[in-house]
VEXTIDO-480269 format. One record per residue (C-alpha): residue number from 1; residue in three letters; z, y negated, x. Coordinates in steps of 0.05 Angstrom, whole numbers, plus 5000, padded with zeros to 4 digits. Layout:
BEGIN
<r><resi>NUM</resi><resn>ALA</resn><pz>Z</pz><py>Y</py><px>X</px></r>
...
***
This chain:
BEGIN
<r><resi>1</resi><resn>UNK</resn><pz>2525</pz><py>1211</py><px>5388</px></r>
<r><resi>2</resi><resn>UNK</resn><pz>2514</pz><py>1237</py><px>5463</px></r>
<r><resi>3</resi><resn>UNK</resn><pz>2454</pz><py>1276</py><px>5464</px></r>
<r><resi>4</resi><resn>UNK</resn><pz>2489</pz><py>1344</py><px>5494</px></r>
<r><resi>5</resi><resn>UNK</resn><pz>2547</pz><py>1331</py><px>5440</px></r>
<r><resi>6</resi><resn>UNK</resn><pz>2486</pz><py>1327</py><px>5382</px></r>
<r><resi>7</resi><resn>UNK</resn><pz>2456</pz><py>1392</py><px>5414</px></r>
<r><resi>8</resi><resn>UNK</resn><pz>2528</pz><py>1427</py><px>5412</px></r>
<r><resi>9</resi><resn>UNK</resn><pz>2548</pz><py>1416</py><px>5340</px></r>
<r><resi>10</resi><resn>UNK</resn><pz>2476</pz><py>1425</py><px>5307</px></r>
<r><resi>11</resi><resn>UNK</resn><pz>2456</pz><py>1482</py><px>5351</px></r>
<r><resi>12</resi><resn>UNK</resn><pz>2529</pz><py>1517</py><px>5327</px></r>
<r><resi>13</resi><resn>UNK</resn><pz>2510</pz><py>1497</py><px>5263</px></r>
<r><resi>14</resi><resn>UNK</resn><pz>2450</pz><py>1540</py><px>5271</px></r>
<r><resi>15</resi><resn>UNK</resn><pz>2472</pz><py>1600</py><px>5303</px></r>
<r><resi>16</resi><resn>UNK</resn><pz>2534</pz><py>1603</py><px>5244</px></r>
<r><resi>17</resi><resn>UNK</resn><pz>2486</pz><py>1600</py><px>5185</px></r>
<r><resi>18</resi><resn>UNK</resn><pz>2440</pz><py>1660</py><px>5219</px></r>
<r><resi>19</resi><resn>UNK</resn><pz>2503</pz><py>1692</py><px>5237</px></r>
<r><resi>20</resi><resn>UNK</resn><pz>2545</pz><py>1678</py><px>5168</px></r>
<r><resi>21</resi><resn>UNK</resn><pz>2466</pz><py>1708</py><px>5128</px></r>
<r><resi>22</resi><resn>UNK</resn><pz>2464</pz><py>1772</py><px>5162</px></r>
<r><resi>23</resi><resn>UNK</resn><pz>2537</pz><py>1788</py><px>5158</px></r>
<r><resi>24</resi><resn>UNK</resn><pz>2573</pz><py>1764</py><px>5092</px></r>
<r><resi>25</resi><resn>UNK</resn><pz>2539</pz><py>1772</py><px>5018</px></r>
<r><resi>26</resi><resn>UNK</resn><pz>2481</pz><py>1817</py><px>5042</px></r>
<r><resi>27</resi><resn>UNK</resn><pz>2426</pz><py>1821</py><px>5029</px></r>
<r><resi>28</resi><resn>UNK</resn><pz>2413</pz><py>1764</py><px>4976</px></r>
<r><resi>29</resi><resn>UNK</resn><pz>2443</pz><py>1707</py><px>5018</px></r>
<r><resi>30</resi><resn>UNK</resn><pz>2401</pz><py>1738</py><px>5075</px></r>
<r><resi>31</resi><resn>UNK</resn><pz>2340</pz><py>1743</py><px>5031</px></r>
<r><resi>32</resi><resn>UNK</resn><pz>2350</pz><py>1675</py><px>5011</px></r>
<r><resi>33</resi><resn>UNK</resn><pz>2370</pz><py>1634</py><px>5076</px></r>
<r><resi>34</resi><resn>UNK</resn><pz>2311</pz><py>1670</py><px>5103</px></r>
<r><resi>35</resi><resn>UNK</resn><pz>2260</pz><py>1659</py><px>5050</px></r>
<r><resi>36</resi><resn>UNK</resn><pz>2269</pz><py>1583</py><px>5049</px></r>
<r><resi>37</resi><resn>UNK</resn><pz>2270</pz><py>1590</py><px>5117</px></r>
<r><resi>38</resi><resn>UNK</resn><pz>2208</pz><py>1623</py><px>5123</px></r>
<r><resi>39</resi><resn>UNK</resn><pz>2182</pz><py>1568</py><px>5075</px></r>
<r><resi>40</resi><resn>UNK</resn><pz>2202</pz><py>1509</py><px>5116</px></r>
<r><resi>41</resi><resn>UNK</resn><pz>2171</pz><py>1545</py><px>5182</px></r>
<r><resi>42</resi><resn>UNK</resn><pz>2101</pz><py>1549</py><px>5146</px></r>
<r><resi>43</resi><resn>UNK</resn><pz>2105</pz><py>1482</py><px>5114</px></r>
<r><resi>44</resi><resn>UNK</resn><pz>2113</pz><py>1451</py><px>5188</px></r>
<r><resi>45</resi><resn>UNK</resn><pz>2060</pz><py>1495</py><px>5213</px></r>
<r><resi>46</resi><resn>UNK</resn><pz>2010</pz><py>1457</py><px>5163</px></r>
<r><resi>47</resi><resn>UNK</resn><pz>2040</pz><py>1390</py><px>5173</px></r>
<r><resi>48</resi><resn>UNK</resn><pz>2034</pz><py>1396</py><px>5250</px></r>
<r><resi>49</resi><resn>UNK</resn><pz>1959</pz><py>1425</py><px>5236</px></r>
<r><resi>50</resi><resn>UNK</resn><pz>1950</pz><py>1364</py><px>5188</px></r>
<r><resi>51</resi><resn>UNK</resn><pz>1930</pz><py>1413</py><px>5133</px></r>
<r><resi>52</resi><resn>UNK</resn><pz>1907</pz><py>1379</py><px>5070</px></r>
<r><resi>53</resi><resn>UNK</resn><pz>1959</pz><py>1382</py><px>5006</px></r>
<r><resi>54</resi><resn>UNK</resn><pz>1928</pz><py>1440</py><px>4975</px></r>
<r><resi>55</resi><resn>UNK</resn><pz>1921</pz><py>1488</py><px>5033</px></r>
<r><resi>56</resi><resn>UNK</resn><pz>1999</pz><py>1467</py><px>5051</px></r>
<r><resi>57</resi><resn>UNK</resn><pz>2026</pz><py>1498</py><px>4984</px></r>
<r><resi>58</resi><resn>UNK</resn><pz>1977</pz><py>1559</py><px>4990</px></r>
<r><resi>59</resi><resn>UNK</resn><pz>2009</pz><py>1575</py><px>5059</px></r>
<r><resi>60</resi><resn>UNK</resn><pz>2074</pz><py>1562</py><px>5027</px></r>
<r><resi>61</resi><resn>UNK</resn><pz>2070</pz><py>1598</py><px>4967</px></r>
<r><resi>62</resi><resn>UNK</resn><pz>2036</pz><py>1657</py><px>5005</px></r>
<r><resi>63</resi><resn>UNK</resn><pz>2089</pz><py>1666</py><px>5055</px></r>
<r><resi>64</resi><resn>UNK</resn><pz>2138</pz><py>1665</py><px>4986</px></r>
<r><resi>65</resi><resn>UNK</resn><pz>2108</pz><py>1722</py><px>4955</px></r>
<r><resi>66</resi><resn>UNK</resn><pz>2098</pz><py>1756</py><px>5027</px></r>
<r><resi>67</resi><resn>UNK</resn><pz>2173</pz><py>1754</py><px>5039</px></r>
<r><resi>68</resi><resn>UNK</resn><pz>2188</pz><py>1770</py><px>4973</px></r>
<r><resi>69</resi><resn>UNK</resn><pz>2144</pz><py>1830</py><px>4959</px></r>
<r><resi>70</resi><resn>UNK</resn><pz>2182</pz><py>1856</py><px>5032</px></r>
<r><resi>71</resi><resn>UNK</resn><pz>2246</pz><py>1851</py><px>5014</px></r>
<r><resi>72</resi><resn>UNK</resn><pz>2232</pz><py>1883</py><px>4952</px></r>
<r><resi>73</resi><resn>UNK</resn><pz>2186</pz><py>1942</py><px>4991</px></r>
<r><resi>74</resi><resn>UNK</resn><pz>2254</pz><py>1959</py><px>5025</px></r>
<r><resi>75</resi><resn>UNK</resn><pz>2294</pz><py>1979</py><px>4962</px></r>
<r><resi>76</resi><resn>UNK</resn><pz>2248</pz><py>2038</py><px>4928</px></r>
<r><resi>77</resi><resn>UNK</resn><pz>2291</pz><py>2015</py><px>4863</px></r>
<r><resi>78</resi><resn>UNK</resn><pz>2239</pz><py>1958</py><px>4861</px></r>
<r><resi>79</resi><resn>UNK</resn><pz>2181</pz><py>1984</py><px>4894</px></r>
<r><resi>80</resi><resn>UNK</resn><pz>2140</pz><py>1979</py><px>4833</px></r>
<r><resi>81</resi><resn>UNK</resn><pz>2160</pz><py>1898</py><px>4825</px></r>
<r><resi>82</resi><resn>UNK</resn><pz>2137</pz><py>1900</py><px>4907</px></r>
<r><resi>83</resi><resn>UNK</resn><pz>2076</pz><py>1934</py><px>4888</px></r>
<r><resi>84</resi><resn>UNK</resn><pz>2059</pz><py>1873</py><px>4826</px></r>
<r><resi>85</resi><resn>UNK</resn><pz>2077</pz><py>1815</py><px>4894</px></r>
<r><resi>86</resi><resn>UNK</resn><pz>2033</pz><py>1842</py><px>4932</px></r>
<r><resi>87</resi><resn>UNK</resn><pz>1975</pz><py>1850</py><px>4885</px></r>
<r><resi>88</resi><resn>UNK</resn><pz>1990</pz><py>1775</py><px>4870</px></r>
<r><resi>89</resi><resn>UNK</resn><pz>2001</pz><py>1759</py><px>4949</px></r>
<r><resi>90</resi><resn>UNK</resn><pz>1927</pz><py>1785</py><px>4959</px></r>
<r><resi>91</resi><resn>UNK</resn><pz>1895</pz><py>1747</py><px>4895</px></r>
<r><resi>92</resi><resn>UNK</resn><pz>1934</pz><py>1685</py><px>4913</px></r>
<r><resi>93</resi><resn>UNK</resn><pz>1904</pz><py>1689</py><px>4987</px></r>
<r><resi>94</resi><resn>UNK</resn><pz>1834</pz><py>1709</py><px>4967</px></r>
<r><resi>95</resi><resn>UNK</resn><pz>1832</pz><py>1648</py><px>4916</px></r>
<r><resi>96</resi><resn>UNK</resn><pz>1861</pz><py>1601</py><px>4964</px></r>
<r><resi>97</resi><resn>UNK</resn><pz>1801</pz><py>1621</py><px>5012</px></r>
<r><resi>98</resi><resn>UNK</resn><pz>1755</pz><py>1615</py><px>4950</px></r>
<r><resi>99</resi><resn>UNK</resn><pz>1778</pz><py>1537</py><px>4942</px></r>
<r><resi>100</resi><resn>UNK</resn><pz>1733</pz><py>1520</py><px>5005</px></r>
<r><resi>101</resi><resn>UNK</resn><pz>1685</pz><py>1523</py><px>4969</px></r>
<r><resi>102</resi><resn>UNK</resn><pz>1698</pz><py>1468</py><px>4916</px></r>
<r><resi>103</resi><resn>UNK</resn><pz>1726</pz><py>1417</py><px>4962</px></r>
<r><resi>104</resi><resn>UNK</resn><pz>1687</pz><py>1375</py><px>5011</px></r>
<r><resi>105</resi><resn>UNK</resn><pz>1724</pz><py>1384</py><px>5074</px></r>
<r><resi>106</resi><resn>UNK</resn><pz>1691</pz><py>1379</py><px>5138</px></r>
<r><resi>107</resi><resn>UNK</resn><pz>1695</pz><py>1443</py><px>5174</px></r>
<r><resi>108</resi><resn>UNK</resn><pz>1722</pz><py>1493</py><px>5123</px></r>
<r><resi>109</resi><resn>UNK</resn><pz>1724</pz><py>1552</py><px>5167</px></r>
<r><resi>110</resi><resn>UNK</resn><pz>1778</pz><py>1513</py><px>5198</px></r>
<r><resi>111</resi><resn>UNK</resn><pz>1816</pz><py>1516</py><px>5145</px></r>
<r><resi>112</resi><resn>UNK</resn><pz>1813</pz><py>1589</py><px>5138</px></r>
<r><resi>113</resi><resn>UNK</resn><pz>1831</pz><py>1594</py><px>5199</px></r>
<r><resi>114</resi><resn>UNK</resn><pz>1902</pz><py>1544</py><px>5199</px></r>
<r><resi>115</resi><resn>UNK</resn><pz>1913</pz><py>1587</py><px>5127</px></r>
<r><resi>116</resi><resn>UNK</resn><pz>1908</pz><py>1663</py><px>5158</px></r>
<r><resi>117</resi><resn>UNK</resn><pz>1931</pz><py>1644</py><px>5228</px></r>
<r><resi>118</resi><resn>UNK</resn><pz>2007</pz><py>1619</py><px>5191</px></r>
<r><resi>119</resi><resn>UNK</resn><pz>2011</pz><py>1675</py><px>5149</px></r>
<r><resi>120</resi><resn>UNK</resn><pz>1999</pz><py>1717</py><px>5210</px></r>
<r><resi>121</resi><resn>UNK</resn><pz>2039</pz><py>1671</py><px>5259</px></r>
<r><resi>122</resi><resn>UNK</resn><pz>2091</pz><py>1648</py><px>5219</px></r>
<r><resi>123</resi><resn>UNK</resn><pz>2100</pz><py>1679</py><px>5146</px></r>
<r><resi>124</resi><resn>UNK</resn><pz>2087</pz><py>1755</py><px>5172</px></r>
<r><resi>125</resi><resn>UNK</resn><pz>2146</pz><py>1757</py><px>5231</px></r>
<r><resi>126</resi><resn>UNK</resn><pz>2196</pz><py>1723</py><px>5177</px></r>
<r><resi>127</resi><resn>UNK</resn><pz>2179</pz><py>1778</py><px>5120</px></r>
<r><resi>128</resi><resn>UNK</resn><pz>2179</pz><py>1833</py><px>5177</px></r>
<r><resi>129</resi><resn>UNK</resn><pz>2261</pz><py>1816</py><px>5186</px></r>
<r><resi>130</resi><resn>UNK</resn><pz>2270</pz><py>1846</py><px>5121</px></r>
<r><resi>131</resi><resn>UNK</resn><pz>2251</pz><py>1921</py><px>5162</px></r>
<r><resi>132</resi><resn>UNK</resn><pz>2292</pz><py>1907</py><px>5212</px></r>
<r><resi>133</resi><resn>UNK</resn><pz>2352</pz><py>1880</py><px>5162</px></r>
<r><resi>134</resi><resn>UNK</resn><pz>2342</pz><py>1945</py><px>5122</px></r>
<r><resi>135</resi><resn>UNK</resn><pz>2343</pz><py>1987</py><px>5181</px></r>
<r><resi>136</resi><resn>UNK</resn><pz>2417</pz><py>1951</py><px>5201</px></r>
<r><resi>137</resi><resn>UNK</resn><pz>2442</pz><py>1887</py><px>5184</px></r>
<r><resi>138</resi><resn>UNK</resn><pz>2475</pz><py>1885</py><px>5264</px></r>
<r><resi>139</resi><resn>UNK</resn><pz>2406</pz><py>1904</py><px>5293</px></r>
<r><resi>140</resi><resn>UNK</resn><pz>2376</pz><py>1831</py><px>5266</px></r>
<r><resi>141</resi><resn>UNK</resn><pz>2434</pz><py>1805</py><px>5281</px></r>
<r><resi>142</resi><resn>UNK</resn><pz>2431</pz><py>1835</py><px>5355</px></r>
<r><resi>143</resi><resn>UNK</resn><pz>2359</pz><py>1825</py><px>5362</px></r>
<r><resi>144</resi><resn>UNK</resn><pz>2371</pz><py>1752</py><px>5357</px></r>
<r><resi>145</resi><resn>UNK</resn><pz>2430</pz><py>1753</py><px>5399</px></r>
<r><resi>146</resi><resn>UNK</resn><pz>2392</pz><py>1785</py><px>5449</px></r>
<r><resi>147</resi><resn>UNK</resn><pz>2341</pz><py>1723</py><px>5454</px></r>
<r><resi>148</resi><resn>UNK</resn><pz>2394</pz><py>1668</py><px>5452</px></r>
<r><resi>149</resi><resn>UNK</resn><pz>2432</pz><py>1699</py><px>5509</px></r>
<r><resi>150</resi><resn>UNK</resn><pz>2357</pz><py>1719</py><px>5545</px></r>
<r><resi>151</resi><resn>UNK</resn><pz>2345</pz><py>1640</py><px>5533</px></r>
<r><resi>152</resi><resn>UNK</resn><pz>2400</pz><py>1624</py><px>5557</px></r>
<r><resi>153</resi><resn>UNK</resn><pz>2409</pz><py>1675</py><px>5622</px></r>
<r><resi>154</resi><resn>UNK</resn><pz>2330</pz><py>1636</py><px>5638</px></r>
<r><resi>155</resi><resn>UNK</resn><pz>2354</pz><py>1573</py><px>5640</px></r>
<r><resi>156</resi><resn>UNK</resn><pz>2413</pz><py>1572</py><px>5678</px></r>
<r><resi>157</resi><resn>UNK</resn><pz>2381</pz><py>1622</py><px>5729</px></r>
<r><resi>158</resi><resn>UNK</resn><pz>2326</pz><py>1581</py><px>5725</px></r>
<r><resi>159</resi><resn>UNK</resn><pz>2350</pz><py>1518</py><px>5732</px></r>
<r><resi>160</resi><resn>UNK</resn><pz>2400</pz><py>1542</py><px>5797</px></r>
<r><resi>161</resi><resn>UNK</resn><pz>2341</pz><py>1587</py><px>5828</px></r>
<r><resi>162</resi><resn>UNK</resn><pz>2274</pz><py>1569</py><px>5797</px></r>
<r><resi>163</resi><resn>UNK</resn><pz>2219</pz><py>1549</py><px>5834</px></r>
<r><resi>164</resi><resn>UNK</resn><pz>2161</pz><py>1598</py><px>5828</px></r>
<r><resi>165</resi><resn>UNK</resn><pz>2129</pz><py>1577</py><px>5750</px></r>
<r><resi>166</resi><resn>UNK</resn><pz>2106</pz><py>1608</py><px>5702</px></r>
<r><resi>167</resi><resn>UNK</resn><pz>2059</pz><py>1563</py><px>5664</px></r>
<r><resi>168</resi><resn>UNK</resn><pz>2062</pz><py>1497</py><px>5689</px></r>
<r><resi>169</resi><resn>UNK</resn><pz>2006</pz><py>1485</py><px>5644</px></r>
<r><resi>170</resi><resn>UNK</resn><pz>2042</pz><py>1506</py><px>5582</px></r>
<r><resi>171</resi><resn>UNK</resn><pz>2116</pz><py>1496</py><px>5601</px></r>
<r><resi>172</resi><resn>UNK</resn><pz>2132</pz><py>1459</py><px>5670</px></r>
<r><resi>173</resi><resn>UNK</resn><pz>2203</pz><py>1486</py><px>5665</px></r>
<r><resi>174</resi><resn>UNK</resn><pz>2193</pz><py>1559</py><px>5654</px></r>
<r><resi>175</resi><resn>UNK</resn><pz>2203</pz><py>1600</py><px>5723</px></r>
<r><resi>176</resi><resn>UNK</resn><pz>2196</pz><py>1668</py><px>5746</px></r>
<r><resi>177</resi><resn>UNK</resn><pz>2267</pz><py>1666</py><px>5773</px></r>
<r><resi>178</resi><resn>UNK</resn><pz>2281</pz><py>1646</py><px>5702</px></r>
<r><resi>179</resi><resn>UNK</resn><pz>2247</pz><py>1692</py><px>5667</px></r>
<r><resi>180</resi><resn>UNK</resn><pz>2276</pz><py>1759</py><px>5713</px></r>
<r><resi>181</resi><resn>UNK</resn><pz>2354</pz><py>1729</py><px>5705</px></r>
<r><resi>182</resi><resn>UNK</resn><pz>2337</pz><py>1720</py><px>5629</px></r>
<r><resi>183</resi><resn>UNK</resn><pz>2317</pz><py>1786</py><px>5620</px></r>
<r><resi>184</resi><resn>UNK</resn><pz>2376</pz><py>1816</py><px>5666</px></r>
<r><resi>185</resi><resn>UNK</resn><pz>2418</pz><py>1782</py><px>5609</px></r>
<r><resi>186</resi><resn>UNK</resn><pz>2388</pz><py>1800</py><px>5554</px></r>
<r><resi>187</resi><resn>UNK</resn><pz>2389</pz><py>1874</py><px>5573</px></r>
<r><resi>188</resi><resn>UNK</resn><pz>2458</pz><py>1876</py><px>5588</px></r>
<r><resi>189</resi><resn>UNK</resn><pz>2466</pz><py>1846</py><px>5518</px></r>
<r><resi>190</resi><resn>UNK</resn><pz>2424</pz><py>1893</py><px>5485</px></r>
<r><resi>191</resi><resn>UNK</resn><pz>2459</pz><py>1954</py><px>5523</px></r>
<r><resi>192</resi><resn>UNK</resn><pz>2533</pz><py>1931</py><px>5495</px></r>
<r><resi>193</resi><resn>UNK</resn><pz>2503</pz><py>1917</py><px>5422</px></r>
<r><resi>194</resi><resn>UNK</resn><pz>2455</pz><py>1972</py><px>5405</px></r>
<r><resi>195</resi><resn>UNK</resn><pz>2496</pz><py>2025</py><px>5441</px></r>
<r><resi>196</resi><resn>UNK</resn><pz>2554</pz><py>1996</py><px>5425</px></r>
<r><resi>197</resi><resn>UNK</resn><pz>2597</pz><py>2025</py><px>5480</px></r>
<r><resi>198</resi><resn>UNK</resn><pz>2660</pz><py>1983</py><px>5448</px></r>
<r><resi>199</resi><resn>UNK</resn><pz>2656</pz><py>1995</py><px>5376</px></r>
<r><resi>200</resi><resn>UNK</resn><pz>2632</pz><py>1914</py><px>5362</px></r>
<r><resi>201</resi><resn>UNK</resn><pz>2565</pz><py>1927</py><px>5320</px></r>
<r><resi>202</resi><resn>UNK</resn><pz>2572</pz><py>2000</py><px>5297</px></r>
<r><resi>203</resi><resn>UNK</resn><pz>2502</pz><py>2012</py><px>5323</px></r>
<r><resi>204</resi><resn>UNK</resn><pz>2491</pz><py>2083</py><px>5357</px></r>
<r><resi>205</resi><resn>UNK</resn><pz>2421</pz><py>2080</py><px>5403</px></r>
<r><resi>206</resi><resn>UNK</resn><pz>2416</pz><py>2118</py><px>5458</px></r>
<r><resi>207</resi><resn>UNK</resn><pz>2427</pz><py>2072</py><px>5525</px></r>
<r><resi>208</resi><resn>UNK</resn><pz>2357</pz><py>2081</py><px>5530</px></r>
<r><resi>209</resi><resn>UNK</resn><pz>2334</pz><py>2067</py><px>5463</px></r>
<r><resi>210</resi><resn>UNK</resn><pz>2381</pz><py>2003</py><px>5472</px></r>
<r><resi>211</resi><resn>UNK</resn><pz>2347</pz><py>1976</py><px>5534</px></r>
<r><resi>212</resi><resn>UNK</resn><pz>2281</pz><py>1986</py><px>5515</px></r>
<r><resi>213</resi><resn>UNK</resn><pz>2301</pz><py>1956</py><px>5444</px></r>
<r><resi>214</resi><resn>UNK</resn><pz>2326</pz><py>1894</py><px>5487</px></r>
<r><resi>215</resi><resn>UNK</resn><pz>2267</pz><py>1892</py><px>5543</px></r>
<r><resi>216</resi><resn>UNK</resn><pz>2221</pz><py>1887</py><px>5483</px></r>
<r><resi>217</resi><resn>UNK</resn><pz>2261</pz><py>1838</py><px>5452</px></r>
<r><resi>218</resi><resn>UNK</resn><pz>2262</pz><py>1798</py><px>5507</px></r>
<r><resi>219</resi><resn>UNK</resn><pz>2187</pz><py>1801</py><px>5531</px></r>
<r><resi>220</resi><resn>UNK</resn><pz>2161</pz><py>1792</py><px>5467</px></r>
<r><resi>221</resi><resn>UNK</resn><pz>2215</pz><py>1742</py><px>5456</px></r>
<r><resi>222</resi><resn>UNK</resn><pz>2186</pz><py>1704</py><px>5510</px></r>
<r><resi>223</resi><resn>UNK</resn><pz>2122</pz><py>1706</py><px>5501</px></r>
<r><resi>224</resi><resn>UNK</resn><pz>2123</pz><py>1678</py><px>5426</px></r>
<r><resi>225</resi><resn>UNK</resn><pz>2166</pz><py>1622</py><px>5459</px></r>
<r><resi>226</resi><resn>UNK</resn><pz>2112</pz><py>1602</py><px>5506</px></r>
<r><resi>227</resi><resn>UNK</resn><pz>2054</pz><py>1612</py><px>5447</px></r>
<r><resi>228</resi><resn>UNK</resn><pz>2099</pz><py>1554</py><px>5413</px></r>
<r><resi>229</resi><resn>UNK</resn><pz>2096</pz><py>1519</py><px>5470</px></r>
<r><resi>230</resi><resn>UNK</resn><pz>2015</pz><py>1522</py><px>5478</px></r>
<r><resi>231</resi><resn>UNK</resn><pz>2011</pz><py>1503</py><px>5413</px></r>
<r><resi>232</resi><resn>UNK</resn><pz>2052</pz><py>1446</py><px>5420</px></r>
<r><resi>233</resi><resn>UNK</resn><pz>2010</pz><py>1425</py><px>5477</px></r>
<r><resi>234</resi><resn>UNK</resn><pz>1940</pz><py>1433</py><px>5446</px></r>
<r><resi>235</resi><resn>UNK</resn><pz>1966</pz><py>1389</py><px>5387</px></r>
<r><resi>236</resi><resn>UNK</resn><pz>1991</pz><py>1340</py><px>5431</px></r>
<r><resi>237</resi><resn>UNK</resn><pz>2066</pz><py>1333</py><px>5404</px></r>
<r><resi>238</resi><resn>UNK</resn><pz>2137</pz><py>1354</py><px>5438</px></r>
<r><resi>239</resi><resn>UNK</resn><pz>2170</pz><py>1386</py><px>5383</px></r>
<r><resi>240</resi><resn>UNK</resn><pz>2148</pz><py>1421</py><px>5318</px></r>
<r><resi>241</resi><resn>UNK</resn><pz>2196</pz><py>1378</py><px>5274</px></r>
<r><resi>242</resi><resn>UNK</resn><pz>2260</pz><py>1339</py><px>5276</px></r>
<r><resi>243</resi><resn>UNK</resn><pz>2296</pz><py>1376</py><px>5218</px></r>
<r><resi>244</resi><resn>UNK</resn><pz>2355</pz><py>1400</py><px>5270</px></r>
<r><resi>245</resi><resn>UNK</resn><pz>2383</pz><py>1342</py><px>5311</px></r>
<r><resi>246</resi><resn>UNK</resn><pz>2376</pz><py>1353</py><px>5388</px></r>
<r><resi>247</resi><resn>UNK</resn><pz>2336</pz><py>1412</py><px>5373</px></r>
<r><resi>248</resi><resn>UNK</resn><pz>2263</pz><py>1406</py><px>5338</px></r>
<r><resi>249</resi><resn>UNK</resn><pz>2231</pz><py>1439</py><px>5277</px></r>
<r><resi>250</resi><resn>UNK</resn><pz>2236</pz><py>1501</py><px>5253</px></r>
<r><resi>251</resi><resn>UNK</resn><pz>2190</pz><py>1528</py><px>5289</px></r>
<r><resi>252</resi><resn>UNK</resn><pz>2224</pz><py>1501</py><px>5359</px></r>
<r><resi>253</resi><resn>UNK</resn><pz>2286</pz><py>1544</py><px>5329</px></r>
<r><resi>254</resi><resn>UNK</resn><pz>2253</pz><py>1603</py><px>5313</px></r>
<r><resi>255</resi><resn>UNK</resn><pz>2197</pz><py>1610</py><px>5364</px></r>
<r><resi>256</resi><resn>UNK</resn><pz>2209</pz><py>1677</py><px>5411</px></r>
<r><resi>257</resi><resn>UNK</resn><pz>2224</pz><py>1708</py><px>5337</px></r>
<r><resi>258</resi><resn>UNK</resn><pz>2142</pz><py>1704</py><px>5313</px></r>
<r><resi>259</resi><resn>UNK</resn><pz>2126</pz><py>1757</py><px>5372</px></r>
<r><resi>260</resi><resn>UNK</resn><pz>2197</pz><py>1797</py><px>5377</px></r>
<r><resi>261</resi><resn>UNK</resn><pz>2203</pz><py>1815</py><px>5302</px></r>
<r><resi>262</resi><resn>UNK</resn><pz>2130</pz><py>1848</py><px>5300</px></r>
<r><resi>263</resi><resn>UNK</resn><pz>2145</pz><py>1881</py><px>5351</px></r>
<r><resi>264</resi><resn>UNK</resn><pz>2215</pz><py>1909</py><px>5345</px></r>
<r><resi>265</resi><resn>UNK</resn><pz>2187</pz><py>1932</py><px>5275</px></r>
<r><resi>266</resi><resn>UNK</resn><pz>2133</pz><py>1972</py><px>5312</px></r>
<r><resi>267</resi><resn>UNK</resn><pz>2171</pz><py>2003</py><px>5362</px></r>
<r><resi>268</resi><resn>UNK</resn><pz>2228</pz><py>2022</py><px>5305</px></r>
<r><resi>269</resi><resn>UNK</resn><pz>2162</pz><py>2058</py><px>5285</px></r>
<r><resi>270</resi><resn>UNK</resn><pz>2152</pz><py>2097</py><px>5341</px></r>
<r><resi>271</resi><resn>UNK</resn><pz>2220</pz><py>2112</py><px>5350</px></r>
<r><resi>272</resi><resn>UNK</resn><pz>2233</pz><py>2148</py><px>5288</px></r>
***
């Protein structure tokens, strides 16, 4: 299959089962999609950090009851069931720290350090979507938007106009030209969903609530792409995974999400 075709079909693929979660049998099918998703995302993270068996299923089963004990921290019908996960999400981490200490591995701080740095990389932005999802199912849904357009605005601009970059070092094709018609994009996105001037999303933000919701998205968006990228790079591989023809891992797919979510969730915060 021609490698632009491959690209096409999967990365429609994509967007449709993100779209098809946050819109249709909410919120278990979005609770679900996401939670295996969240899964997958911190079982690549140890396999590209060629974490050991053990330490793989901690991370895995940590970012399991982290997710969980979210989703269920958003419905106060189950808050004391959230309360029980996350008494178990912070005995299950301790005792996965604790297992250094009977195995013979060469630099166990390292270990530590691959375990808490995907929880906090990887497992804590994917749990954090449940905020966001229980503040409005069309605010994830136009947060995401926001980046793929933003993604989309950068590489066109930047591949027309680019030619002052960003981080060569990190990722040659990344440009400043880029990055400013990107954003210009992704704003103009964000003003039409989040204020919702034609009636699409049902949102109601202030046009400045919108753009800043959007210029955070984006910048944030942005920089958790390029802190995919470095990682990438210090590893020494291209892509995360292969499990999405034409478009890497899991973590390729979701990469500007790890930064944007956290902080979306903190400015939501602020806003209220």
């Amino acid at each position: 299959m021609n490698e632009l075709i491959k690209r096409t079909v999967f990365g429609a693929m994509y967007v449709a089962i993100v779209v098809c979660s946050l819109l249709f049998l909410r919120p278990y099918f979005f609770q679900l999609v996401f939670l295996s998703v969240s899964a997958f995302a911190v079982l690549e993270f140890h396999r590209i950090n060629r974490s050991d068996l053990l330490l793989t299923l901690s991370g895995v089963l940590l970012s399991w009851l982290m997710f969980s004990t979210m989703a269920l921290l958003m419905n106060t019908t189950y808050f004391c069931a959230s309360c029980i996960l996350g008494g178990l999400y912070g005995l299950a981490l301790m005792l996965s720290l604790v297992c250094e200490l009977f195995k013979k591995a060469d630099n166990p701080i390292q270990n530590w350090g691959i375990l808490l740095t995907g929880q906090a990389l990887v497992a804590l932005p994917f749990a954090l979507m449940n905020v966001i999802f229980a503040e409005s199912n069309m605010l994830l849904l136009s947060v995401f938007v926001i980046i793929w357009i933003n993604d989309t605005g950068a590489y066109c601009t930047g591949s027309l106009i680019g030619k002052h970059k960003m981080f060569p070092r990190v990722s040659p094709g990344k440009s400043w030209e880029g990055l400013c018609g990107g954003a210009v994009f992704g704003i103009a996105a964000g003003w039409l969903l989040l204020s919702d001037p034609l009636h699409f999303t049902g949102l109601s933000y202030e046009w400045w609530q919108a753009v800043v919701i959007a210029l955070v998205t984006v910048i944030f968006g942005t920089l958790g792409d390029l802190m995919e990228s470095l990682m990438k790079r210090t590893l020494g591989i291209k892509d995360s995974g292969n499990v999405i023809p034409g478009h890497g891992g899991w973590l390729d797919r979701f990469d500007s999400m790890l930064l944007a979510t956290p902080a979306v969730v903190l400015l939501l915060l602020l806003m209220m």
